[in-house]
Backbone atoms as SQL, in Angstrom:
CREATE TABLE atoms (id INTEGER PRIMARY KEY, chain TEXT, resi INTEGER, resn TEXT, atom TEXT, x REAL, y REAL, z REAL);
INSERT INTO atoms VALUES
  (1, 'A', 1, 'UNK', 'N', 62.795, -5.235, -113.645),
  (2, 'A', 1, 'UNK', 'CA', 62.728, -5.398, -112.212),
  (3, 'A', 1, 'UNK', 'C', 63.164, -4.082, -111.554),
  (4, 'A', 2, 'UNK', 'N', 62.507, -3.693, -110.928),
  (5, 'A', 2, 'UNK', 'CA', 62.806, -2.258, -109.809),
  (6, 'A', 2, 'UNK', 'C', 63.631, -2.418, -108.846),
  (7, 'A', 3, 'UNK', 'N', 64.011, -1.656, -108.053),
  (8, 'A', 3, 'UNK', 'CA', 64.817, -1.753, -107.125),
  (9, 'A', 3, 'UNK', 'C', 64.414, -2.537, -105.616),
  (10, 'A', 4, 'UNK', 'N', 62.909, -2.026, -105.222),
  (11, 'A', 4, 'UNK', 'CA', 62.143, -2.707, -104.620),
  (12, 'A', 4, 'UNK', 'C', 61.971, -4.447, -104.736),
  (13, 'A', 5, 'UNK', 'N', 61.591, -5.128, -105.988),
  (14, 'A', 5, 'UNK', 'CA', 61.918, -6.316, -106.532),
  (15, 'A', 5, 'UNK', 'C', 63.502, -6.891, -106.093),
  (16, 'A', 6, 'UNK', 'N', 64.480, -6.002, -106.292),
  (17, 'A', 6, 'UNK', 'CA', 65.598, -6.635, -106.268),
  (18, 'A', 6, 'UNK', 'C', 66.194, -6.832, -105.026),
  (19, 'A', 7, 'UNK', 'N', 65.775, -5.670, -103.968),
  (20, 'A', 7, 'UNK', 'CA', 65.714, -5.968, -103.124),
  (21, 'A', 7, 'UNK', 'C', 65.198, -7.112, -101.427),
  (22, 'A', 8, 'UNK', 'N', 64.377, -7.114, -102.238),
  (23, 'A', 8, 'UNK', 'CA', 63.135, -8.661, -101.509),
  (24, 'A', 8, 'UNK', 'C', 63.216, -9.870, -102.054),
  (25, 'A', 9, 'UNK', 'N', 64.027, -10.086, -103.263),
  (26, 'A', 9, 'UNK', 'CA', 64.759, -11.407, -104.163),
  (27, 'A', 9, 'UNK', 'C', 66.368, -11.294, -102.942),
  (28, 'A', 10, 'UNK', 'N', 66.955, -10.539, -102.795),
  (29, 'A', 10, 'UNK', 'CA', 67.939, -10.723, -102.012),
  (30, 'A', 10, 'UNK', 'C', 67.794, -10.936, -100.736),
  (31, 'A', 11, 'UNK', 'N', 66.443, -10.029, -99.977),
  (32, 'A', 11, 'UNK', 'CA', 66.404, -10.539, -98.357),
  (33, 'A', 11, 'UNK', 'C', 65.779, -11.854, -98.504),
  (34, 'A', 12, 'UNK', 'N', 64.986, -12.490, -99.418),
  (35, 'A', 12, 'UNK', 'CA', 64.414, -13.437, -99.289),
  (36, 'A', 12, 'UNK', 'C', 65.131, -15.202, -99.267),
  (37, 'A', 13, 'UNK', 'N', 66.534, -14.700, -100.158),
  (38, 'A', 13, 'UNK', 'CA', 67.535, -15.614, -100.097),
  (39, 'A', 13, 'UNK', 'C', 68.651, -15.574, -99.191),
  (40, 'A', 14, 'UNK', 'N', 68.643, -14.391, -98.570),
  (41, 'A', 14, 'UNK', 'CA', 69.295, -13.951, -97.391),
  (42, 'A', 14, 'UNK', 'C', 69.545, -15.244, -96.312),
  (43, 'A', 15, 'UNK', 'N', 70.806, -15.994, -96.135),
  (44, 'A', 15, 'UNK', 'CA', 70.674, -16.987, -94.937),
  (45, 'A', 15, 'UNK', 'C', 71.740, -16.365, -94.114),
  (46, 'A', 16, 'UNK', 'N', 71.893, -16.912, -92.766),
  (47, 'A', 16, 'UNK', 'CA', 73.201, -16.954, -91.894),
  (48, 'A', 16, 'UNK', 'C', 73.968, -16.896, -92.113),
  (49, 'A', 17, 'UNK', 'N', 74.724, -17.992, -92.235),
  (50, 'A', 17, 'UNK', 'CA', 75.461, -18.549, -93.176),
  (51, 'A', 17, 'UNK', 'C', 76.424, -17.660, -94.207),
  (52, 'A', 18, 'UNK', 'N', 75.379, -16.855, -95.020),
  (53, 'A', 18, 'UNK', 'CA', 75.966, -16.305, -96.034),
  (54, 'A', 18, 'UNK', 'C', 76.215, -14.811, -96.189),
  (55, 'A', 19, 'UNK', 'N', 75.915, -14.363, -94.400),
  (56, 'A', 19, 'UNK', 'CA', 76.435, -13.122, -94.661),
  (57, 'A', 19, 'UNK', 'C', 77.927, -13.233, -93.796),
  (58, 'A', 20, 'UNK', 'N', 78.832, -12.021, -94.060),
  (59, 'A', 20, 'UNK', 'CA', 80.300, -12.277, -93.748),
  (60, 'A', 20, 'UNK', 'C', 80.562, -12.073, -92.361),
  (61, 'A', 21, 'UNK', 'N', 81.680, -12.108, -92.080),
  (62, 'A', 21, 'UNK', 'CA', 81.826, -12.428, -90.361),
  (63, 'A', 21, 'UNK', 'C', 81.621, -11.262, -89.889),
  (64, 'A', 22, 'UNK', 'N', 82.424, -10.312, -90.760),
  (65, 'A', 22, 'UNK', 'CA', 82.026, -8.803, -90.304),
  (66, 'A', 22, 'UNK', 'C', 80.481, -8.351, -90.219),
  (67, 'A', 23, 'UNK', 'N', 79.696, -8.518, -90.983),
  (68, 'A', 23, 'UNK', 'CA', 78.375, -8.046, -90.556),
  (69, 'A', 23, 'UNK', 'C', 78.057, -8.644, -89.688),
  (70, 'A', 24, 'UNK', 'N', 77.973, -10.358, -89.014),
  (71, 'A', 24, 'UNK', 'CA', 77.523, -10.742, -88.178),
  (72, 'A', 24, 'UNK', 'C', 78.332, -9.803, -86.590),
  (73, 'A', 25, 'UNK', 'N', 79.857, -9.842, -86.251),
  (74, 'A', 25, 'UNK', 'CA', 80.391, -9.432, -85.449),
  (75, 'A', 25, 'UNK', 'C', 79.515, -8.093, -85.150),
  (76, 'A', 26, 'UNK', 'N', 79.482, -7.213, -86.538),
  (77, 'A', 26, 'UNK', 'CA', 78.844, -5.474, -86.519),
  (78, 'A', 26, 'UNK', 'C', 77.104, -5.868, -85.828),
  (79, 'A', 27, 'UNK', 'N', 76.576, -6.650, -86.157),
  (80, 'A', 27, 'UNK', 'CA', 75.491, -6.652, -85.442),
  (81, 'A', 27, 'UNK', 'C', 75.092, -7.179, -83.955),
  (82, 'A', 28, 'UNK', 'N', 76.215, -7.861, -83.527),
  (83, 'A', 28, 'UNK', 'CA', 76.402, -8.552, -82.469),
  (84, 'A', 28, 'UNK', 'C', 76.599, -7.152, -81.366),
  (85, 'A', 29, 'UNK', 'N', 77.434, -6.351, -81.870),
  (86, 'A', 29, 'UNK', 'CA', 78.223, -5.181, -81.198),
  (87, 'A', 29, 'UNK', 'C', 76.876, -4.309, -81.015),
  (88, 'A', 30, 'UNK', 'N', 76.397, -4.507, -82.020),
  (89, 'A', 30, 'UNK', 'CA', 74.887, -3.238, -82.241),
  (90, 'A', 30, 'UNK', 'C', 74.017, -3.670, -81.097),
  (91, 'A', 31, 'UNK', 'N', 73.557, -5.225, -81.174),
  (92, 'A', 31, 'UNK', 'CA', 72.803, -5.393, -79.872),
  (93, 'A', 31, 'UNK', 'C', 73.361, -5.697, -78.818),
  (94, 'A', 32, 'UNK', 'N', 74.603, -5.469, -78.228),
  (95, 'A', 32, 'UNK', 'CA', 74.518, -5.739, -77.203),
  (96, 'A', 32, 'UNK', 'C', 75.182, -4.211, -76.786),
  (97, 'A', 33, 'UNK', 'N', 75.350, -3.506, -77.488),
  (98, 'A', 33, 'UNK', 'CA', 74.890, -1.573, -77.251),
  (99, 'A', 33, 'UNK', 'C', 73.621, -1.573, -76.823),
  (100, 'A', 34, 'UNK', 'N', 73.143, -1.584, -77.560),
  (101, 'A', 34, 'UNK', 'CA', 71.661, -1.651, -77.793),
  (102, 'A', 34, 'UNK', 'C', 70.757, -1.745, -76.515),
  (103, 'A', 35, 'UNK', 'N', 71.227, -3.099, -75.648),
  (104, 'A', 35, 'UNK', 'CA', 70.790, -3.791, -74.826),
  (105, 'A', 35, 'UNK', 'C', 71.214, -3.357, -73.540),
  (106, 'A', 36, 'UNK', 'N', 72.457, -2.637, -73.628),
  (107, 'A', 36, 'UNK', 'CA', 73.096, -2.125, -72.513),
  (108, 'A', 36, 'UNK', 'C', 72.738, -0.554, -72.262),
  (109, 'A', 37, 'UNK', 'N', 72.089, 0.279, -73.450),
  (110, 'A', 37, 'UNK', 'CA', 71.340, 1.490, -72.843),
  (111, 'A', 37, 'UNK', 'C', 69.866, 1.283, -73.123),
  (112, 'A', 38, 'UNK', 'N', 69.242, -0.067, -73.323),
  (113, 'A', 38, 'UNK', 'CA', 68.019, 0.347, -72.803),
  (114, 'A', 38, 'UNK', 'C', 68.347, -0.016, -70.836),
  (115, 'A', 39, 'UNK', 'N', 69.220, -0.965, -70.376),
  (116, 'A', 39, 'UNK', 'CA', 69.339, -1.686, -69.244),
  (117, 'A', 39, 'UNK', 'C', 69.993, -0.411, -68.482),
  (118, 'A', 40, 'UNK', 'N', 70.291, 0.649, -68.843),
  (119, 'A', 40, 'UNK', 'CA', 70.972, 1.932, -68.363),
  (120, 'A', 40, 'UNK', 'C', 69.701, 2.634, -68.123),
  (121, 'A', 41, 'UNK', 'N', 69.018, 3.105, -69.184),
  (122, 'A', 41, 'UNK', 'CA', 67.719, 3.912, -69.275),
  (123, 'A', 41, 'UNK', 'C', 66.615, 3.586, -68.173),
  (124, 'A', 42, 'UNK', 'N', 66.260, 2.317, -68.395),
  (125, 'A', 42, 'UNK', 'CA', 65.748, 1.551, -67.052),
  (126, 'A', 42, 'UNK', 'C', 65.866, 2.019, -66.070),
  (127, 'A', 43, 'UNK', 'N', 66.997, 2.596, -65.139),
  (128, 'A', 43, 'UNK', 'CA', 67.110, 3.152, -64.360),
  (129, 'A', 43, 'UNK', 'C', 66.451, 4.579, -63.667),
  (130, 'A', 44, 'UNK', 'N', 66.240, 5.287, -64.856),
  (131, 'A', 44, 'UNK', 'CA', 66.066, 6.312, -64.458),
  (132, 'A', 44, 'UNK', 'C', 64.532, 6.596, -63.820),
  (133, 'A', 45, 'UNK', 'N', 64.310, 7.517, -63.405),
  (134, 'A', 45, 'UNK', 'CA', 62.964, 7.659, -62.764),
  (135, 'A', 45, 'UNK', 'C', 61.822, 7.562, -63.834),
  (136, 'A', 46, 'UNK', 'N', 62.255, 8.740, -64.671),
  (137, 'A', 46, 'UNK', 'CA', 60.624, 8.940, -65.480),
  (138, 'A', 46, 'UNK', 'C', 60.638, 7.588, -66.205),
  (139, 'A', 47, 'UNK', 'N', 61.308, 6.937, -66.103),
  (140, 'A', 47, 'UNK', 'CA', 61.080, 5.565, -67.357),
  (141, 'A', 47, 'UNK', 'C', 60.899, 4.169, -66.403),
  (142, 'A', 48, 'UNK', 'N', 61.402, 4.408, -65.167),
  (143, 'A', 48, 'UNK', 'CA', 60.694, 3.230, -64.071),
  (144, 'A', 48, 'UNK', 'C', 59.159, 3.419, -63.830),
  (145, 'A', 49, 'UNK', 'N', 58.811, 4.950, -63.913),
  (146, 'A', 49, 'UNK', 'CA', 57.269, 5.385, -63.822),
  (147, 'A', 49, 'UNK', 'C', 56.449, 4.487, -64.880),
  (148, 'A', 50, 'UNK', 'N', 57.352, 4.913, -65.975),
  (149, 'A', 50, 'UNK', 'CA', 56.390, 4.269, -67.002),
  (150, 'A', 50, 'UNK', 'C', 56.249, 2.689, -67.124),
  (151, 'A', 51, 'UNK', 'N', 57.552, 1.787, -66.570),
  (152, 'A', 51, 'UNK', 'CA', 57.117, 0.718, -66.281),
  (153, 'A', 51, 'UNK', 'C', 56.132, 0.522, -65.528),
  (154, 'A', 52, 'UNK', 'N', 56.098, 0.990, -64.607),
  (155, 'A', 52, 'UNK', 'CA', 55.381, 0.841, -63.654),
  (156, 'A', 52, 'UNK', 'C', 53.771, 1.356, -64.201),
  (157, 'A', 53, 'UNK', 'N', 53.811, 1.973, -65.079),
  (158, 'A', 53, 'UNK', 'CA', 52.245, 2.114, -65.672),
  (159, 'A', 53, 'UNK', 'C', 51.688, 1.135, -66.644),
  (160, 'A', 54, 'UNK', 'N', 52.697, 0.750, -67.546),
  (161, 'A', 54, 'UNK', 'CA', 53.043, -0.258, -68.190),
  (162, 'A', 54, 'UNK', 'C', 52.209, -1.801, -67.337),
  (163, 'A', 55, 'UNK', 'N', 52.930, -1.721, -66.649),
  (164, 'A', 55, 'UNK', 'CA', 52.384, -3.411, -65.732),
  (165, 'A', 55, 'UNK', 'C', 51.387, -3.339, -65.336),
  (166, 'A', 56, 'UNK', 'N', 51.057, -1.970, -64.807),
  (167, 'A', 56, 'UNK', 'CA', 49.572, -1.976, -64.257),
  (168, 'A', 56, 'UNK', 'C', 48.662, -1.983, -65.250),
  (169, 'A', 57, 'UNK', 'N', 48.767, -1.229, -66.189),
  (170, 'A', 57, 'UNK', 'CA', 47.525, -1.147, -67.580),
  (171, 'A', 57, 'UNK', 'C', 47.711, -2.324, -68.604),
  (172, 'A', 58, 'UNK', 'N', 48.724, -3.049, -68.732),
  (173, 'A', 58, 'UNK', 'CA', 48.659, -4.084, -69.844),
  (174, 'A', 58, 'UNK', 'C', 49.372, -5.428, -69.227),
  (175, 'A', 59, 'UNK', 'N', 49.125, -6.003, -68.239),
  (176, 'A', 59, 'UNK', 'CA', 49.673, -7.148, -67.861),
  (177, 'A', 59, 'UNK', 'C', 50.266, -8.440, -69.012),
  (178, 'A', 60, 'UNK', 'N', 51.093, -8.744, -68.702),
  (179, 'A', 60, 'UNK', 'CA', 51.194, -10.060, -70.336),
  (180, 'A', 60, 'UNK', 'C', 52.301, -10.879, -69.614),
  (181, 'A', 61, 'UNK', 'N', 53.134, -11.317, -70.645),
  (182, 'A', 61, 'UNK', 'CA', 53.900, -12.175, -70.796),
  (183, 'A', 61, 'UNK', 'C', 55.370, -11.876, -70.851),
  (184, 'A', 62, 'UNK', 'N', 55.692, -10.383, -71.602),
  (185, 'A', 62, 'UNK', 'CA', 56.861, -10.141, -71.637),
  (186, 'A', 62, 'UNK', 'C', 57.556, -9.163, -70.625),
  (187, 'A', 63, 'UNK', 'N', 58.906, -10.090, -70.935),
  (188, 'A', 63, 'UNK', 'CA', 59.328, -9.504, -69.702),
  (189, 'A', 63, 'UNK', 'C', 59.891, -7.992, -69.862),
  (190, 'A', 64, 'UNK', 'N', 60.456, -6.927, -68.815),
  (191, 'A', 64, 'UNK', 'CA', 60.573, -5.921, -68.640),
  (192, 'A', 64, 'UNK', 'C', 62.278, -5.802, -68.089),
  (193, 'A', 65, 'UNK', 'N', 63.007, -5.043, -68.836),
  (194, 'A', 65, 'UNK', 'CA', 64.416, -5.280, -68.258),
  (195, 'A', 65, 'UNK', 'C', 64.871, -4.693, -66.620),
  (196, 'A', 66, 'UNK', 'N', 64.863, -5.246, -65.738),
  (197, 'A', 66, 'UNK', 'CA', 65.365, -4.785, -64.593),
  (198, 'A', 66, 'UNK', 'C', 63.907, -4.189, -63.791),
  (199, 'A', 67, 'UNK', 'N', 63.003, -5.118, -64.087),
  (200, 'A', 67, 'UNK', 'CA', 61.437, -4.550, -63.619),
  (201, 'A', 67, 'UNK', 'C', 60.610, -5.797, -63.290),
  (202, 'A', 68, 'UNK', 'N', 60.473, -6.112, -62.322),
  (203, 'A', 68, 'UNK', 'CA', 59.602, -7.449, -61.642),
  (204, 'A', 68, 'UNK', 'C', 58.234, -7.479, -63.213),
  (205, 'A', 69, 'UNK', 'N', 57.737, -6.909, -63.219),
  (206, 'A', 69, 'UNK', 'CA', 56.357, -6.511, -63.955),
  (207, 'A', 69, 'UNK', 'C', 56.559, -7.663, -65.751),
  (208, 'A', 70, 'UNK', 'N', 55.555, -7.944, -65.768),
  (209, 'A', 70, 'UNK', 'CA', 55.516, -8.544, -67.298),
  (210, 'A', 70, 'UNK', 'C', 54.416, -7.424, -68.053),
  (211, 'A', 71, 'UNK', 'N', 54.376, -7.204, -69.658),
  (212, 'A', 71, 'UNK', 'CA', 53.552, -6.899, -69.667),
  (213, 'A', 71, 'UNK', 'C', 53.482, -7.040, -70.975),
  (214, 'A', 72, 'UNK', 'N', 52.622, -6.787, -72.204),
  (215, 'A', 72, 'UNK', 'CA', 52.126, -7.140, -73.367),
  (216, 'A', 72, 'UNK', 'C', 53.465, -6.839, -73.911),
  (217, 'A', 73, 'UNK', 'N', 53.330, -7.207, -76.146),
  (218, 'A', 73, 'UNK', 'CA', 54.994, -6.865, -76.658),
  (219, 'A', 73, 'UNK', 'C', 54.621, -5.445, -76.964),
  (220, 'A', 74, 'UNK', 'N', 53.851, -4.944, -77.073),
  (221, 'A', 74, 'UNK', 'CA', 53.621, -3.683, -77.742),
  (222, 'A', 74, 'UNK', 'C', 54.153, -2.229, -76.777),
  (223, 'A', 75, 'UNK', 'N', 53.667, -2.939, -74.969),
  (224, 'A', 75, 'UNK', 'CA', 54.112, -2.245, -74.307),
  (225, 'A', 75, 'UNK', 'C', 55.939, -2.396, -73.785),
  (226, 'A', 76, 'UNK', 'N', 55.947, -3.407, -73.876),
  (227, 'A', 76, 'UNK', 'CA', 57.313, -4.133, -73.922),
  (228, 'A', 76, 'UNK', 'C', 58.108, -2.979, -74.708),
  (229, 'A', 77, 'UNK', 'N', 57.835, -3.270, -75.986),
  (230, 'A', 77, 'UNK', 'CA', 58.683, -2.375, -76.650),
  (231, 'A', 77, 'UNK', 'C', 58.769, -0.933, -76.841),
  (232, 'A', 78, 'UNK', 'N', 57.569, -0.307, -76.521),
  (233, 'A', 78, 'UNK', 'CA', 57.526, 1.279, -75.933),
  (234, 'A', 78, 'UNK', 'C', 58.670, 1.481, -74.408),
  (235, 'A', 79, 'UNK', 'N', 58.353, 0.635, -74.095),
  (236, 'A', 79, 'UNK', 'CA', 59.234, 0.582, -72.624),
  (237, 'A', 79, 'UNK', 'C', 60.565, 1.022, -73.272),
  (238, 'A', 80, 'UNK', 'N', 60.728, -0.419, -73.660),
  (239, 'A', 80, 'UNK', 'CA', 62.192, -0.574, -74.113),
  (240, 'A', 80, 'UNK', 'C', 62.708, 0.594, -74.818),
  (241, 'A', 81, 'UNK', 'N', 61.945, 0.979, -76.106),
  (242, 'A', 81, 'UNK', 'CA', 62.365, 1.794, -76.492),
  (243, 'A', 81, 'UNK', 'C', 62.795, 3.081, -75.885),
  (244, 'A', 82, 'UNK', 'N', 61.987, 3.868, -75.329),
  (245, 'A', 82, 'UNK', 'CA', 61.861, 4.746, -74.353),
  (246, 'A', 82, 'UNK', 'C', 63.391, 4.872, -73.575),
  (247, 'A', 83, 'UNK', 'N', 63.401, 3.811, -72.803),
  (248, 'A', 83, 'UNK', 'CA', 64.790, 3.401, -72.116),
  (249, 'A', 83, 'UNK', 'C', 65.799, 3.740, -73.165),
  (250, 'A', 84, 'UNK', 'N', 65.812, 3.233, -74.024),
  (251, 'A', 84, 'UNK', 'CA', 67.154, 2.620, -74.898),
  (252, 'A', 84, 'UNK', 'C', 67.127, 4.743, -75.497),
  (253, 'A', 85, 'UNK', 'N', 66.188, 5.335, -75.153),
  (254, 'A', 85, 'UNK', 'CA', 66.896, 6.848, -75.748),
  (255, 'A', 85, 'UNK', 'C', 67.111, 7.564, -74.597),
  (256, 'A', 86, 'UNK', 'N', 66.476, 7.367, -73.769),
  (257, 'A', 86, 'UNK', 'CA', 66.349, 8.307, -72.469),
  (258, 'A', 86, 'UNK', 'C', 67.819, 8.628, -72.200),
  (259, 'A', 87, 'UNK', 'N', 68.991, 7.728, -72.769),
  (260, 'A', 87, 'UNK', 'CA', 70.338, 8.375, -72.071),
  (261, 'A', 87, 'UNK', 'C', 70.975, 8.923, -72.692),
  (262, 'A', 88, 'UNK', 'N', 70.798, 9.056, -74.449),
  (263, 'A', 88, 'UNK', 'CA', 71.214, 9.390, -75.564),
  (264, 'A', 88, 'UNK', 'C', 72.247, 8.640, -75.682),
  (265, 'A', 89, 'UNK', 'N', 72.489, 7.146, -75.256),
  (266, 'A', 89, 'UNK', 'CA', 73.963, 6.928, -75.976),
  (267, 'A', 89, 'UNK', 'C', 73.542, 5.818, -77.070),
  (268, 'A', 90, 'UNK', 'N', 72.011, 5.465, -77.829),
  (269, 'A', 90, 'UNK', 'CA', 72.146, 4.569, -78.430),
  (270, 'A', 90, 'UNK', 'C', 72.686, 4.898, -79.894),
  (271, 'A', 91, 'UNK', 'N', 73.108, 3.706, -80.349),
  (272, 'A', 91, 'UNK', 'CA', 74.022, 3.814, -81.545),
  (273, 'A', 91, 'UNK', 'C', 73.565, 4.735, -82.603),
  (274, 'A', 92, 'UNK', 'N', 74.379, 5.279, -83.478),
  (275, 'A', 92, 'UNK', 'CA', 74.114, 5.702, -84.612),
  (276, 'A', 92, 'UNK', 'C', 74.441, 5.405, -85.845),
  (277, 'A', 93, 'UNK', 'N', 74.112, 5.753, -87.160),
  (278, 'A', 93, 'UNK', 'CA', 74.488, 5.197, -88.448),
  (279, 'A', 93, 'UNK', 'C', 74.822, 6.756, -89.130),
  (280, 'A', 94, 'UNK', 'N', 76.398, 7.052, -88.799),
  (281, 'A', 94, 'UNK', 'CA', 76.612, 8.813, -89.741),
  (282, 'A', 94, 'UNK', 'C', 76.263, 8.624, -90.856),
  (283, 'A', 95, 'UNK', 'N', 76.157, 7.588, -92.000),
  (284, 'A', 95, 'UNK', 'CA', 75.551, 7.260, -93.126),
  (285, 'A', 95, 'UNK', 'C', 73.891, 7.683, -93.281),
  (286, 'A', 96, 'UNK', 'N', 73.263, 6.978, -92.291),
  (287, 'A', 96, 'UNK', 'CA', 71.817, 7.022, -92.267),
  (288, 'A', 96, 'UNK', 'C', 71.357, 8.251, -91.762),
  (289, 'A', 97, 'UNK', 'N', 72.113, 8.658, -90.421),
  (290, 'A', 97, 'UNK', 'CA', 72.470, 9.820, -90.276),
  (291, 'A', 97, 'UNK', 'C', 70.666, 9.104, -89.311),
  (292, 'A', 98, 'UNK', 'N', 71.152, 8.698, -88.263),
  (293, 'A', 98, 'UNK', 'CA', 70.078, 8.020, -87.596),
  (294, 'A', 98, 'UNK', 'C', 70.353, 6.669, -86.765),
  (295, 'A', 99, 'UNK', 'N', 69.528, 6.586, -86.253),
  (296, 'A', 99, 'UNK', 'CA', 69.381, 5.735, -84.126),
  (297, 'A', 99, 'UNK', 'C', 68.308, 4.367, -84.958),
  (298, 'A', 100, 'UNK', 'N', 69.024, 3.492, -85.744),
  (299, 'A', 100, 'UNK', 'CA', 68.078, 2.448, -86.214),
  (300, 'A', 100, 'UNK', 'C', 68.083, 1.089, -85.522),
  (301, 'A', 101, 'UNK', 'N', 69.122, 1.229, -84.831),
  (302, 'A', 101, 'UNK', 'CA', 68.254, -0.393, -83.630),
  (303, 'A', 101, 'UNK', 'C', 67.863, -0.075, -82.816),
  (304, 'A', 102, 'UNK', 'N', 67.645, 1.266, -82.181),
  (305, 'A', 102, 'UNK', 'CA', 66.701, 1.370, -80.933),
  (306, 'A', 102, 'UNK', 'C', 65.018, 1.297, -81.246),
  (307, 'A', 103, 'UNK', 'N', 65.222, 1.713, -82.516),
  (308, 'A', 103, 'UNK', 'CA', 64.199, 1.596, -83.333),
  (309, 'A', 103, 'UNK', 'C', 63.483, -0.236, -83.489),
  (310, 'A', 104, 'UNK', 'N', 64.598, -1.085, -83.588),
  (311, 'A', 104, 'UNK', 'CA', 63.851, -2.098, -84.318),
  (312, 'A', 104, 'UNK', 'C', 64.290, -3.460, -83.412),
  (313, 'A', 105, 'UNK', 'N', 65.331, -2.687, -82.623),
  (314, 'A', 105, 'UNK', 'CA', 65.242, -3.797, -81.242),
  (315, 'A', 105, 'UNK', 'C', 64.574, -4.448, -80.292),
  (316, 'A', 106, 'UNK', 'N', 63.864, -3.109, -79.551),
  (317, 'A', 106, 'UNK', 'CA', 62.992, -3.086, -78.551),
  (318, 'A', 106, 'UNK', 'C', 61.599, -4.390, -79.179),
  (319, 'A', 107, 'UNK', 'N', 61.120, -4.009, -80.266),
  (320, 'A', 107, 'UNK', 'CA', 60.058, -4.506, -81.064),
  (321, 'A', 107, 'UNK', 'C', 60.529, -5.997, -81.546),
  (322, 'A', 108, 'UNK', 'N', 62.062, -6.284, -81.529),
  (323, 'A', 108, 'UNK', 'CA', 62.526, -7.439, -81.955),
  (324, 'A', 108, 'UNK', 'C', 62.281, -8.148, -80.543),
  (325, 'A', 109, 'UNK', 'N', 62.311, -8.168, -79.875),
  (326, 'A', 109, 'UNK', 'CA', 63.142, -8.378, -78.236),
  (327, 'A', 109, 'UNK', 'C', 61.683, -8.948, -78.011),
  (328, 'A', 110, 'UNK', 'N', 60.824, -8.136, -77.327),
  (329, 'A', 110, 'UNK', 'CA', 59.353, -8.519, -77.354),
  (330, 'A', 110, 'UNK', 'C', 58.680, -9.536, -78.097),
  (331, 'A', 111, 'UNK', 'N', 59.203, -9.363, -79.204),
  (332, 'A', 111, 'UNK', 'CA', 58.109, -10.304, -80.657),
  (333, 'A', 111, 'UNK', 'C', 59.180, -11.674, -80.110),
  (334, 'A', 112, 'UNK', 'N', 60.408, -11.609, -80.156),
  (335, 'A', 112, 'UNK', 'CA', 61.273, -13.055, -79.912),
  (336, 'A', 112, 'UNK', 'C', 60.884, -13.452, -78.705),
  (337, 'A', 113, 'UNK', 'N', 60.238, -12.947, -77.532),
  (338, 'A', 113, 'UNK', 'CA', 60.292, -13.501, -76.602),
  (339, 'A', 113, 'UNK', 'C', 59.207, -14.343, -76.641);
C-alpha cells in the first residue's frame, strides 16, 4: 500500500467525532479568521468593483458577503477569495509555509450554501 492508499483509507474513515478537541477548536479559529478577512476585504474598492461585476455577469443563488448581489458558486468563491487576500491578514501554515483556507474556504462556503 502507498502512501496515497493510506491516506484515503484514513480520510475515508475520518468521522467528527473522532478527531480531538484540539483540531476541531484549531479549525473553528481558522474559519472564523478566515471569514473575518474575507468580510474585511469586502470592503475595499477594487473588490466591491468586482462584486459588482460579479452580479451583473453571473446572477445565481449565492450569496455575496456584505453585497446585496447573489451570484453563481464559482463566482462566489473568486469573490470571496479575492477578498479574503486583498488585506493580507489571512492565516498561514509556517509548516506549509502557505495561505490554505483562503484557498479552500471561499469554494467551501459557496458549494455549502
Amino acid at each position: 500500500m502507498d502512501d496515497l492508499d493510506r491516506l484515503t483509507q484514513f480520510i475515508s474513515r475520518l468521522t467528527y467525532e473522532s478527531l480531538p478537541e484540539s483540531v476541531v477548536a484549531r479549525a473553528k479559529e481558522v474559519l472564523q479568521d478566515t471569514v473575518g478577512v474575507i468580510l474585511g476585504g469586502m470592503a475595499e474598492p477594487e473588490v466591491a468593483a468586482l462584486a459588482e461585476y460579479a452580479a451583473a455577469k453571473a446572477p445565481g443563488p449565492m450569496t455575496l458577503f456584505g453585497h446585496p448581489g447573489k451570484v453563481t458558486a464559482p463566482w462566489a468563491a473568486l469573490v470571496h477569495g479575492t477578498a479574503g487576500t486583498t488585506l493580507e491578514m489571512d492565516e498561514g501554515h509556517a509548516f506549509a509555509r502557505g495561505h490554505a483556507a483562503i484557498h479552500a474556504v471561499p469554494p467551501a462556503l459557496a458549494l455549502a450554501q
